[in-house]
PDB file of N, CA, C and O in Angstrom:
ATOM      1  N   UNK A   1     -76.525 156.252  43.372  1.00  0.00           N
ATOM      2  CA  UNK A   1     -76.582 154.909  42.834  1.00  0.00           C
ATOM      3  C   UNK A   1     -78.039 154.455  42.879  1.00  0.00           C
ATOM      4  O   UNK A   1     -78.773 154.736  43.826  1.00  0.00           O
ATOM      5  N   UNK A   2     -78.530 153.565  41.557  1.00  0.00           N
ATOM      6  CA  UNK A   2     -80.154 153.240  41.728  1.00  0.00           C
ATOM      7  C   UNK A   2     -80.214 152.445  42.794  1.00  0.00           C
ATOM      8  O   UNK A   2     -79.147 151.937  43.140  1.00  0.00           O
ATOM      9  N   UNK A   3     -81.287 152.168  43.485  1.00  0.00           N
ATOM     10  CA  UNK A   3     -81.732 150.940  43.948  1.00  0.00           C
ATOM     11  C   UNK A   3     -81.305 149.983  43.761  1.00  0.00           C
ATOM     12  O   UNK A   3     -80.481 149.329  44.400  1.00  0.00           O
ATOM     13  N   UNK A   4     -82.013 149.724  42.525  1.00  0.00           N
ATOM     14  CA  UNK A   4     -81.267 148.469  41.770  1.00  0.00           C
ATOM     15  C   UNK A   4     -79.902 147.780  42.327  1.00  0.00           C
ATOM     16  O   UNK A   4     -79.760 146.750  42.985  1.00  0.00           O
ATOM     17  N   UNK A   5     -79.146 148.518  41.935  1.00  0.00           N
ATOM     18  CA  UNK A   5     -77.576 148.562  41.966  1.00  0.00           C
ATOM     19  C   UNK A   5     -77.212 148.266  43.093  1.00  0.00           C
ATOM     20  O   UNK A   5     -76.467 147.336  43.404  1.00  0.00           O
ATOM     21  N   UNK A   6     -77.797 149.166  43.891  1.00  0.00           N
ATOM     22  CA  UNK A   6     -77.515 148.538  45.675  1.00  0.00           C
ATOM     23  C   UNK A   6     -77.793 147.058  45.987  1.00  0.00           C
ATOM     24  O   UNK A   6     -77.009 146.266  46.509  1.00  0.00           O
ATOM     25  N   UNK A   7     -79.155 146.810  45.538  1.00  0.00           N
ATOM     26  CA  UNK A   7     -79.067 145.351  45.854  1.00  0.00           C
ATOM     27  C   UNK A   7     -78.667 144.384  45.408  1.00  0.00           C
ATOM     28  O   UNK A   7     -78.759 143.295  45.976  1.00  0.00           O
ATOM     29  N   UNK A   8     -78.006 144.618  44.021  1.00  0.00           N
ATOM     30  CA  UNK A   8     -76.988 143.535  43.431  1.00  0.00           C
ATOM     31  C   UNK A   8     -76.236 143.873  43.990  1.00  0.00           C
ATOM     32  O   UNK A   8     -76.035 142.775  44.509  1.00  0.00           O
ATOM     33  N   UNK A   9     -75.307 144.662  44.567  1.00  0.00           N
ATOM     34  CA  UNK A   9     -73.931 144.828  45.160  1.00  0.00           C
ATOM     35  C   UNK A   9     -74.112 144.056  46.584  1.00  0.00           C
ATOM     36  O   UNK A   9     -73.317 143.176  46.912  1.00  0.00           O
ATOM     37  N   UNK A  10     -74.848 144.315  47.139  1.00  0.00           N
ATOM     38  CA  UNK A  10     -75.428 143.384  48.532  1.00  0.00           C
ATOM     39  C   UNK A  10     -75.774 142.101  48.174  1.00  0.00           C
ATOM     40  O   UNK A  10     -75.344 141.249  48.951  1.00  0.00           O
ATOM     41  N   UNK A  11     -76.458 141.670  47.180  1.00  0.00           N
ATOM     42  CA  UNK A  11     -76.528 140.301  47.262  1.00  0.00           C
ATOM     43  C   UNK A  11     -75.336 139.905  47.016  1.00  0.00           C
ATOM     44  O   UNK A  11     -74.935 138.974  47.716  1.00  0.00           O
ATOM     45  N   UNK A  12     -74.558 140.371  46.145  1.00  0.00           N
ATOM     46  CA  UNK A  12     -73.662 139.441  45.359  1.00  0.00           C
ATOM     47  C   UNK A  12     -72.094 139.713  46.714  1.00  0.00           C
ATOM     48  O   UNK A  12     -71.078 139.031  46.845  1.00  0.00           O
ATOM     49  N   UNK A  13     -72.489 140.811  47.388  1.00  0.00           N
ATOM     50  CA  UNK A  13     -71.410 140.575  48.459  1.00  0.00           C
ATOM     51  C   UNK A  13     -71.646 139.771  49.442  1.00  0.00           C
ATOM     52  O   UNK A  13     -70.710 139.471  50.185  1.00  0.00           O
ATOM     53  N   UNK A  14     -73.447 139.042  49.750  1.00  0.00           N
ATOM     54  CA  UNK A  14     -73.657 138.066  50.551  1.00  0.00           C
ATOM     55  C   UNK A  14     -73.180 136.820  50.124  1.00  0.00           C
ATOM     56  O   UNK A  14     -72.814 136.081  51.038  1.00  0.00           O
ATOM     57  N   UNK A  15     -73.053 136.245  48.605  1.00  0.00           N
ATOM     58  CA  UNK A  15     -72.698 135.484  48.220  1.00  0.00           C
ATOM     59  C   UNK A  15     -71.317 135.053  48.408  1.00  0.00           C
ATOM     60  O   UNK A  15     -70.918 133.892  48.503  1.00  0.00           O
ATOM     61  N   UNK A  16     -70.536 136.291  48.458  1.00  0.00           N
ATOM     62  CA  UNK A  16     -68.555 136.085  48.565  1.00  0.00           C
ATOM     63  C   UNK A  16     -69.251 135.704  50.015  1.00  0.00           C
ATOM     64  O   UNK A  16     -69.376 134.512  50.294  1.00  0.00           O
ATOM     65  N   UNK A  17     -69.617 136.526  50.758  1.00  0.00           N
ATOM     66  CA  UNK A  17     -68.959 136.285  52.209  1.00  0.00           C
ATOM     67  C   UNK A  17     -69.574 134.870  53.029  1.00  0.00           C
ATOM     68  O   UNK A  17     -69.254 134.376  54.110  1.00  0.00           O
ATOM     69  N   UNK A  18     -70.478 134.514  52.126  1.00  0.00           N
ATOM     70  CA  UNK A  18     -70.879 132.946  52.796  1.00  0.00           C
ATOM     71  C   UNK A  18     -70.184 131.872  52.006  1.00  0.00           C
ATOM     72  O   UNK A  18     -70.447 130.679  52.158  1.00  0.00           O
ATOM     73  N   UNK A  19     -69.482 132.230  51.343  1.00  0.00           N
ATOM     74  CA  UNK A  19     -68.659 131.245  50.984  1.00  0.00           C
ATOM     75  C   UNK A  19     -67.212 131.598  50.777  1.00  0.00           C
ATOM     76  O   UNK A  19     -66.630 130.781  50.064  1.00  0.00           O
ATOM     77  N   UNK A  20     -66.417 132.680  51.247  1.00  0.00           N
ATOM     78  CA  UNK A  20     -65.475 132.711  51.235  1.00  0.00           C
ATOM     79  C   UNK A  20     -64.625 132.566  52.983  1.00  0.00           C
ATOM     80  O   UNK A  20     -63.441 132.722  53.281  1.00  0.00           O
ATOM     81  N   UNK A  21     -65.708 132.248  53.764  1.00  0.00           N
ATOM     82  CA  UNK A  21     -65.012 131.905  54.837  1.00  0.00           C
ATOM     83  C   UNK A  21     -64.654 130.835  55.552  1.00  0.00           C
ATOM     84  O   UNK A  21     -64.169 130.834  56.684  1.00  0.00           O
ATOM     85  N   UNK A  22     -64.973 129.669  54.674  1.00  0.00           N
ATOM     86  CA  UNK A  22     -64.618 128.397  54.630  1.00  0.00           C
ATOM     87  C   UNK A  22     -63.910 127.927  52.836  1.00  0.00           C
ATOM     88  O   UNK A  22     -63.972 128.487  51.741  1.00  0.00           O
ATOM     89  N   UNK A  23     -63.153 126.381  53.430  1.00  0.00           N
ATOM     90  CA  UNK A  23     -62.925 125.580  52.645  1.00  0.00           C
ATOM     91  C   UNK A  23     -64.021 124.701  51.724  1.00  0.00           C
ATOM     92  O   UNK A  23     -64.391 123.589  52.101  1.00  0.00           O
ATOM     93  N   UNK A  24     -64.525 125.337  50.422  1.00  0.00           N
ATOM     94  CA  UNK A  24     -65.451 125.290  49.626  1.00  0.00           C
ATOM     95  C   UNK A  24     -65.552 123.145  49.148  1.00  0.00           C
ATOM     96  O   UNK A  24     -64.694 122.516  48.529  1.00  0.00           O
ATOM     97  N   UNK A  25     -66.402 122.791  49.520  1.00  0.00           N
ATOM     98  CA  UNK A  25     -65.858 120.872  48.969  1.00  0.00           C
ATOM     99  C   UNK A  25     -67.419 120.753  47.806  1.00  0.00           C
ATOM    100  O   UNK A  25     -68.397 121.497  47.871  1.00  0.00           O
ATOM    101  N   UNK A  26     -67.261 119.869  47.055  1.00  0.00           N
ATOM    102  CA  UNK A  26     -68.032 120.132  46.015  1.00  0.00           C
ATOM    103  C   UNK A  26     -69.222 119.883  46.010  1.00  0.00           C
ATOM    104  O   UNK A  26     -69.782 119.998  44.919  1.00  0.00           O
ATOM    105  N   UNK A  27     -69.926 119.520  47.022  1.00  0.00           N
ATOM    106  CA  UNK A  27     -71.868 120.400  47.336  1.00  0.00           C
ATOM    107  C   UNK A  27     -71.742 121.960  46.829  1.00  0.00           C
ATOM    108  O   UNK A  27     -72.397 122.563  45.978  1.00  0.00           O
ATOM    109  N   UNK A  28     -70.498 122.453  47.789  1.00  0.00           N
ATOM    110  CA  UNK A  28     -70.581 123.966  48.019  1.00  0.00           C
ATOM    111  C   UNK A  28     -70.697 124.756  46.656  1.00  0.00           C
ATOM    112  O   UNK A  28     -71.391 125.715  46.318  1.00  0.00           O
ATOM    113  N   UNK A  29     -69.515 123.794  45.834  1.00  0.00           N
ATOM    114  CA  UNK A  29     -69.595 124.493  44.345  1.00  0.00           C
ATOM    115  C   UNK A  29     -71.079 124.448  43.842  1.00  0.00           C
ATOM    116  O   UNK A  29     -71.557 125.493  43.401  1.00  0.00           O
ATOM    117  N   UNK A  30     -71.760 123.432  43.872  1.00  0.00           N
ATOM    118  CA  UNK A  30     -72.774 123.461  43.043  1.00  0.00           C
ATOM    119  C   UNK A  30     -73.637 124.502  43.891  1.00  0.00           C
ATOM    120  O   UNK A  30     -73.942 125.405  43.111  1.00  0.00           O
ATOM    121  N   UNK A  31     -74.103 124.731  45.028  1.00  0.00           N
ATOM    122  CA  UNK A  31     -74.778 125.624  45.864  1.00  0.00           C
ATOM    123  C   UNK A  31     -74.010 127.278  45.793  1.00  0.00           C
ATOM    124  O   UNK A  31     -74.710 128.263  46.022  1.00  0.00           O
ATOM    125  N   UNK A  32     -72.639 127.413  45.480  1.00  0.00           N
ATOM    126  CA  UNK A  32     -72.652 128.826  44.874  1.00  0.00           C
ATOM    127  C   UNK A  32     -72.712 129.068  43.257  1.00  0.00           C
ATOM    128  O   UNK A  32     -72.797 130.167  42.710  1.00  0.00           O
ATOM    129  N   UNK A  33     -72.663 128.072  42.759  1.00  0.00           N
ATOM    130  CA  UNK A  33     -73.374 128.275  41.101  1.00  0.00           C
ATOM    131  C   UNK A  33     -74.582 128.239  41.161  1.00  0.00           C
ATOM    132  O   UNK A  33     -75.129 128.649  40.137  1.00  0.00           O
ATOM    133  N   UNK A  34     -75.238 127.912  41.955  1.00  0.00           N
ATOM    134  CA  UNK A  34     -77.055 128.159  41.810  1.00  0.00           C
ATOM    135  C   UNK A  34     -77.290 129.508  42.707  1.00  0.00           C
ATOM    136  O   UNK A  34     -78.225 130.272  42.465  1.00  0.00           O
ATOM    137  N   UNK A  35     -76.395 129.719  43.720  1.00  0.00           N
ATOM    138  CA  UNK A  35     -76.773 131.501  44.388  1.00  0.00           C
ATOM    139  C   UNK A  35     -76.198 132.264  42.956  1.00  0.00           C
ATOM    140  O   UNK A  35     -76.873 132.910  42.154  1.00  0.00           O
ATOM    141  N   UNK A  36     -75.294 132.085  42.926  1.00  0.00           N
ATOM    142  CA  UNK A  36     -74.656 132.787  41.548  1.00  0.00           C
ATOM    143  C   UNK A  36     -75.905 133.017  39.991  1.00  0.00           C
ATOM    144  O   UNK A  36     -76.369 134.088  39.600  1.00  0.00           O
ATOM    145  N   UNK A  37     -76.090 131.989  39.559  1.00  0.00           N
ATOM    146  CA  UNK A  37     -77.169 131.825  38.893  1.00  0.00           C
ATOM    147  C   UNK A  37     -78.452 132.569  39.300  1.00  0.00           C
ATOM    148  O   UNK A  37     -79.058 133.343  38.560  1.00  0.00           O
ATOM    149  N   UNK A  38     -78.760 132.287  40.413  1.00  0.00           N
ATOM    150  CA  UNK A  38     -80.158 132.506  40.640  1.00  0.00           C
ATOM    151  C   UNK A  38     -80.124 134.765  40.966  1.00  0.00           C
ATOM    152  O   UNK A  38     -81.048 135.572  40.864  1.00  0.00           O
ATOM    153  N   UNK A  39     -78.804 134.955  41.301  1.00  0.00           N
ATOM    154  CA  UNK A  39     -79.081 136.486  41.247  1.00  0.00           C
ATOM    155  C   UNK A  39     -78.811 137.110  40.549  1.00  0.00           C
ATOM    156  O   UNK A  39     -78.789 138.340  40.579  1.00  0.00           O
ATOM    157  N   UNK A  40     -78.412 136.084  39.379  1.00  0.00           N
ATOM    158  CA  UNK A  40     -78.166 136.210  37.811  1.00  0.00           C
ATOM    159  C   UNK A  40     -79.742 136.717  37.011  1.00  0.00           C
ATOM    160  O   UNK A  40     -79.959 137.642  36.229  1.00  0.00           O
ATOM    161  N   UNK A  41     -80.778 135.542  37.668  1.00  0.00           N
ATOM    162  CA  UNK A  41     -81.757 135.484  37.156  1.00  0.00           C
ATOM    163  C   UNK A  41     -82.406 136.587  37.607  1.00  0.00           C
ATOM    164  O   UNK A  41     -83.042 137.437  36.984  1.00  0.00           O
ATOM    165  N   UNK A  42     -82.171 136.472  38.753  1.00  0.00           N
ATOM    166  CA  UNK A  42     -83.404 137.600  39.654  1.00  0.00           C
ATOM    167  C   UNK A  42     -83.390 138.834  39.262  1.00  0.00           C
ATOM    168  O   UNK A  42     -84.369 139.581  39.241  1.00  0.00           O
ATOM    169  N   UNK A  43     -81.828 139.208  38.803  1.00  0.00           N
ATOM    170  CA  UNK A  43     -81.438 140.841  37.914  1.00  0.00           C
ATOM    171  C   UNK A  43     -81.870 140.985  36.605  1.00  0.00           C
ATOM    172  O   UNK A  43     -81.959 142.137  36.180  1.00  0.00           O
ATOM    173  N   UNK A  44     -82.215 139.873  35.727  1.00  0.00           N
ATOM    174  CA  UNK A  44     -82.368 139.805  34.743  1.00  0.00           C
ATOM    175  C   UNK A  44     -81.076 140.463  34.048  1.00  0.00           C
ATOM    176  O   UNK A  44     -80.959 141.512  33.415  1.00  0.00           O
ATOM    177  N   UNK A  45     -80.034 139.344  34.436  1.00  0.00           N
ATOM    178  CA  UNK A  45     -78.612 139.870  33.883  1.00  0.00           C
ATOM    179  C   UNK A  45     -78.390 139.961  32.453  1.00  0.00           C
ATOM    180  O   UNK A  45     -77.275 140.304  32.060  1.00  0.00           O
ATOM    181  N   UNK A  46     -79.717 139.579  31.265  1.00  0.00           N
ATOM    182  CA  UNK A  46     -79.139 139.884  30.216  1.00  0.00           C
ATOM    183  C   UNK A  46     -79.606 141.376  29.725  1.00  0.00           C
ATOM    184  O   UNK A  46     -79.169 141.765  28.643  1.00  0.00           O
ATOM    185  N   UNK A  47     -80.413 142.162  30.423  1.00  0.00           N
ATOM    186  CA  UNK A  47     -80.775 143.222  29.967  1.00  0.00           C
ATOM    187  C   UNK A  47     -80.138 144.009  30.853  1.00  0.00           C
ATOM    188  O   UNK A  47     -80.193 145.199  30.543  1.00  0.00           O
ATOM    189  N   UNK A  48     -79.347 143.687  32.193  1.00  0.00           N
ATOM    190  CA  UNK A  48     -78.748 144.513  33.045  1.00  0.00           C
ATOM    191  C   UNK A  48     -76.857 144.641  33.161  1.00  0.00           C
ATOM    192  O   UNK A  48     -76.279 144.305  34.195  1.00  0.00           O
ATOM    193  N   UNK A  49     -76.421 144.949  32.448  1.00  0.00           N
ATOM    194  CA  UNK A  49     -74.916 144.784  32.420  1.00  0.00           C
ATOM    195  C   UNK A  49     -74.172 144.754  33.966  1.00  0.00           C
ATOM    196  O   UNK A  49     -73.333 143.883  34.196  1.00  0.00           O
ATOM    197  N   UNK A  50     -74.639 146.049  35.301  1.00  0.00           N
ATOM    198  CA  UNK A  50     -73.757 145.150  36.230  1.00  0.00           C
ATOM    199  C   UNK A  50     -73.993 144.523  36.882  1.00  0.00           C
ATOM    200  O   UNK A  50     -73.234 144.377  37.840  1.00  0.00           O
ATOM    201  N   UNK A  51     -75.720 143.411  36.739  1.00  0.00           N
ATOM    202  CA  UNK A  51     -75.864 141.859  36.999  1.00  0.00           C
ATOM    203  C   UNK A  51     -75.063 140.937  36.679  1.00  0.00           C
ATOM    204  O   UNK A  51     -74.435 140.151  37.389  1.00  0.00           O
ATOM    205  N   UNK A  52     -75.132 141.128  34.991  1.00  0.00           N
ATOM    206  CA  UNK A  52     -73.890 140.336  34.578  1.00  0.00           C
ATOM    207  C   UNK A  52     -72.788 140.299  34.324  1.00  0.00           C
ATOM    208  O   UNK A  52     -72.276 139.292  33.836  1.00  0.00           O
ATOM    209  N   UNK A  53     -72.014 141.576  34.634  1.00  0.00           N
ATOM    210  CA  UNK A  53     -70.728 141.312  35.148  1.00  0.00           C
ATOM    211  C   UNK A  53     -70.145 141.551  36.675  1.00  0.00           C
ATOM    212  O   UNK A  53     -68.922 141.542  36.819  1.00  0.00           O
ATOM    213  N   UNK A  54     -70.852 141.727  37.618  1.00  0.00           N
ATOM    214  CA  UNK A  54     -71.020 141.365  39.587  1.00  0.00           C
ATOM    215  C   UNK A  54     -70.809 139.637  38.769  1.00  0.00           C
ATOM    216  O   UNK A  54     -69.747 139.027  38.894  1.00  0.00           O
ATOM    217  N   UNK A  55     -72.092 139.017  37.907  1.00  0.00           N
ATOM    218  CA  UNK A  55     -72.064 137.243  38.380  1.00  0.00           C
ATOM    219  C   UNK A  55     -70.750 136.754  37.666  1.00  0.00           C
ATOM    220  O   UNK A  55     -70.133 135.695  37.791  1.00  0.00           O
ATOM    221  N   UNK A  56     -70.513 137.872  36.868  1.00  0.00           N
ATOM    222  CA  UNK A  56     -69.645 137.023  35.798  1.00  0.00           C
ATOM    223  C   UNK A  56     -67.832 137.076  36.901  1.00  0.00           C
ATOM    224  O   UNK A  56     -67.034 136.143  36.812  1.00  0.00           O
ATOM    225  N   UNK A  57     -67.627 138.021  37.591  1.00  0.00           N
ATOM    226  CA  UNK A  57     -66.507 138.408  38.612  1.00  0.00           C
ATOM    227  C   UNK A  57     -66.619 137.384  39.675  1.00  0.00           C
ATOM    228  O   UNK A  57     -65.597 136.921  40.182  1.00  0.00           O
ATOM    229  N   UNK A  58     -68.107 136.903  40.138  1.00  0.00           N
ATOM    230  CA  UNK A  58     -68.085 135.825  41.532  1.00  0.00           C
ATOM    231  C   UNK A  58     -67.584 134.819  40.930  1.00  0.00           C
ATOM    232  O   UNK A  58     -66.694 134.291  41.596  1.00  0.00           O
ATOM    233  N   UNK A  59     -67.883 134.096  39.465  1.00  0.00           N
ATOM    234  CA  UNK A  59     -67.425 133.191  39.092  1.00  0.00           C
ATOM    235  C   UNK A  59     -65.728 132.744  38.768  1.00  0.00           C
ATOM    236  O   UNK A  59     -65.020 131.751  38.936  1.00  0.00           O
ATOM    237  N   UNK A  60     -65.564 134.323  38.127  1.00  0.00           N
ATOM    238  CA  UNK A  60     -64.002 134.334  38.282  1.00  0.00           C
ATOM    239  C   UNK A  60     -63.305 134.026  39.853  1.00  0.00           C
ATOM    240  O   UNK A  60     -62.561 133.135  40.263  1.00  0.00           O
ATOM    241  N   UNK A  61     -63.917 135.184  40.479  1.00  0.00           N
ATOM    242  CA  UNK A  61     -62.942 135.206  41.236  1.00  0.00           C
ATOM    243  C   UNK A  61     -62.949 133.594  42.112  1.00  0.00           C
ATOM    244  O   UNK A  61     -61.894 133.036  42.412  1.00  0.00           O
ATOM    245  N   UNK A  62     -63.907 133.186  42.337  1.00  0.00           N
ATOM    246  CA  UNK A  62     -63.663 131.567  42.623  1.00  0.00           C
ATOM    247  C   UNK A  62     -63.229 130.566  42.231  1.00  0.00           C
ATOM    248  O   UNK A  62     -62.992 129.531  42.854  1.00  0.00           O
ATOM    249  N   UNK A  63     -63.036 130.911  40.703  1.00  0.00           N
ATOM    250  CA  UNK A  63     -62.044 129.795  39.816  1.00  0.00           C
ATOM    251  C   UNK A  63     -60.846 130.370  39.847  1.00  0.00           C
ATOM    252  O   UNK A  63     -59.974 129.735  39.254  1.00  0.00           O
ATOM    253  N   UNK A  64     -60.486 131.481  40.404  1.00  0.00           N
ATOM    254  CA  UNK A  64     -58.753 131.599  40.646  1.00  0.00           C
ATOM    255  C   UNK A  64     -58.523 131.341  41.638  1.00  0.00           C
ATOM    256  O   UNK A  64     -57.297 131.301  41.748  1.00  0.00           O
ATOM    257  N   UNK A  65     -59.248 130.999  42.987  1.00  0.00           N
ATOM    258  CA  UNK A  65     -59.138 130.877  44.327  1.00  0.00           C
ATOM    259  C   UNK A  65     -58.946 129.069  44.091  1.00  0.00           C
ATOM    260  O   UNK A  65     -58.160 128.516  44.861  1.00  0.00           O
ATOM    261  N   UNK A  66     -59.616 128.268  43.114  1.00  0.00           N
ATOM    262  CA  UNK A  66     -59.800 127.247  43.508  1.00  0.00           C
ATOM    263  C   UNK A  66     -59.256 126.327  41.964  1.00  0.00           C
ATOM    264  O   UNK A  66     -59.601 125.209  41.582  1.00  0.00           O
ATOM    265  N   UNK A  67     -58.329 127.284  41.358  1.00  0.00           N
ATOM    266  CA  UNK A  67     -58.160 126.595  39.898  1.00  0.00           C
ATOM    267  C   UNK A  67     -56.824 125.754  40.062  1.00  0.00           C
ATOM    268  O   UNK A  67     -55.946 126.169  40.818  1.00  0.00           O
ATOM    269  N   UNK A  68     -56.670 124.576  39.355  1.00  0.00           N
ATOM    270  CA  UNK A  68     -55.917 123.335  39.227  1.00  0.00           C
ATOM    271  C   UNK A  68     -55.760 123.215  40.525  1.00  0.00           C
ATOM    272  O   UNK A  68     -54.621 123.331  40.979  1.00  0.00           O
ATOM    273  N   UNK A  69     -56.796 122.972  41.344  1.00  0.00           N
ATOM    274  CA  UNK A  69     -56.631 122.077  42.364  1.00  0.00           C
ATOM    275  C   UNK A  69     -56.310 122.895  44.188  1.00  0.00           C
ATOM    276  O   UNK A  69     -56.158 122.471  45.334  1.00  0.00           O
ATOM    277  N   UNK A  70     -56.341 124.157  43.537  1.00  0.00           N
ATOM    278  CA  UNK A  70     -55.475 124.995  44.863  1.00  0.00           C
ATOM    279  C   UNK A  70     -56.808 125.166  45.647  1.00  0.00           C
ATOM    280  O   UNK A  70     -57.918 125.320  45.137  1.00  0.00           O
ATOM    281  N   UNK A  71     -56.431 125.099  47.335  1.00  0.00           N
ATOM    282  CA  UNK A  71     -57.062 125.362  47.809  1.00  0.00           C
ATOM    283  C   UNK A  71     -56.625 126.621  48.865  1.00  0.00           C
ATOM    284  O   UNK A  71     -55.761 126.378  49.708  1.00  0.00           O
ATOM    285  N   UNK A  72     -57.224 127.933  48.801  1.00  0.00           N
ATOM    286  CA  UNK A  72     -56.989 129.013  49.384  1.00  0.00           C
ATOM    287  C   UNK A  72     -57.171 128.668  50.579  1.00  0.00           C
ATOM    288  O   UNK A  72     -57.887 127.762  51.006  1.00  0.00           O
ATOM    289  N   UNK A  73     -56.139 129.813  51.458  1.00  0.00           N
ATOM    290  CA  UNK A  73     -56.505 129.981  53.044  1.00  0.00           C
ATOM    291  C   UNK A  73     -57.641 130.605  53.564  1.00  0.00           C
ATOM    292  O   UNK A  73     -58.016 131.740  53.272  1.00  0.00           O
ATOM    293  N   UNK A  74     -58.102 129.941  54.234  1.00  0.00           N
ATOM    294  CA  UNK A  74     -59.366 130.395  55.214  1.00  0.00           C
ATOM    295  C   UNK A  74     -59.281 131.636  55.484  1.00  0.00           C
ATOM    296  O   UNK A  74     -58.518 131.788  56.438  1.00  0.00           O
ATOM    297  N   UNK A  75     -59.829 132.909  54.984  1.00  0.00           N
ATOM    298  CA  UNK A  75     -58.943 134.241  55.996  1.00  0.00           C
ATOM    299  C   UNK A  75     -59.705 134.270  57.824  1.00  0.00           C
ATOM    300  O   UNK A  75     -60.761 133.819  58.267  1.00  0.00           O
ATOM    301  N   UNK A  76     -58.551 135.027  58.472  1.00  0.00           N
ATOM    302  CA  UNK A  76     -59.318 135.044  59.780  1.00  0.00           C
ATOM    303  C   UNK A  76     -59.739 136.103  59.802  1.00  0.00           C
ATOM    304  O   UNK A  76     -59.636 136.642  58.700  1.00  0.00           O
ATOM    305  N   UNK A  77     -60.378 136.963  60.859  1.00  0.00           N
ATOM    306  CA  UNK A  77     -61.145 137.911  60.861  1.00  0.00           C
ATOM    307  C   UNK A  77     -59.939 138.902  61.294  1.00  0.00           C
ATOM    308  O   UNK A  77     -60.063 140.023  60.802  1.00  0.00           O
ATOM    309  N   UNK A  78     -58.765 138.717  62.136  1.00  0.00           N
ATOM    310  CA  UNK A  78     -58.120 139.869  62.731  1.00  0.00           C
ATOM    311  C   UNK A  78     -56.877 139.710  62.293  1.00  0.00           C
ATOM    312  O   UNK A  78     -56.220 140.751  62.276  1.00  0.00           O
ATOM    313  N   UNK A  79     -56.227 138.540  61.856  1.00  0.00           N
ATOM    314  CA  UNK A  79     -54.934 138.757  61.277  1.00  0.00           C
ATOM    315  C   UNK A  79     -54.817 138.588  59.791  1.00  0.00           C
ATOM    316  O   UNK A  79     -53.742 138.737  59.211  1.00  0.00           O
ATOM    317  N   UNK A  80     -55.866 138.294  59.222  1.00  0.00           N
ATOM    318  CA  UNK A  80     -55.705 138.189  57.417  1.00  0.00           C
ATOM    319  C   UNK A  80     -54.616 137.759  56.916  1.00  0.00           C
ATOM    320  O   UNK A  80     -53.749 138.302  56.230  1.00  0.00           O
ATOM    321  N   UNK A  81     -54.805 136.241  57.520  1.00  0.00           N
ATOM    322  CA  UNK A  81     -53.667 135.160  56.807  1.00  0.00           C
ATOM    323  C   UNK A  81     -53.600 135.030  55.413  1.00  0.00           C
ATOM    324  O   UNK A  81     -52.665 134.837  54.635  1.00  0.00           O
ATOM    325  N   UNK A  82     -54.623 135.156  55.298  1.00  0.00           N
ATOM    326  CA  UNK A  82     -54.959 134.844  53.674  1.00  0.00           C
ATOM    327  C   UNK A  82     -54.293 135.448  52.741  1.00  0.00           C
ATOM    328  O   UNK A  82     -53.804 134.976  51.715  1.00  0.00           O
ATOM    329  N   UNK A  83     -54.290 137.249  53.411  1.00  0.00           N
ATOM    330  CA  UNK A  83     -53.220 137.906  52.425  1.00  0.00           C
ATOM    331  C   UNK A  83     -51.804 137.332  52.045  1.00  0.00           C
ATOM    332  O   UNK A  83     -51.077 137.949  51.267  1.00  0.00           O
TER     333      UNK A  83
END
């Protein structure tokens, strides 16, 4: 795997995991659309396809976690309520 690649997969897994271990309230949204964005930018996701689809998946997967209103379970670290 390039370089490259490694560190979009690492950033964009720092991004889930600082915000998927709390209850997200709407600062948070706007502060993971600008991490989101900004490692959008930093990849230069329009000339890099899996920049922009890693940003285009964080975005999904947070609008199904948080769409019409639902708010997901916190997961814990040893019993994975969440599942």
């Amino acid at each position: 795997m390039p370089e490259t690649d490694e560190r979009i997969f690492g950033a964009a897994y720092e991004i889930y995991n600082s915000f998927r271990w709390r209850k997200l309230t709407e600062g948070d949204f706007i502060d993971l659309s600008n991490a989101i964005s900004n490692l959008a930018q930093e990849y230069d996701w329009q000339h890099n396809p899996l920049a922009h689809r890693i940003c285009s998946m964080l975005f999904d997967v947070f609008n199904d976690f948080y769409r019409d209103g639902q708010v997901p379970a916190v997961p814990d670290y040893f019993g994975r309520s969440d599942l």
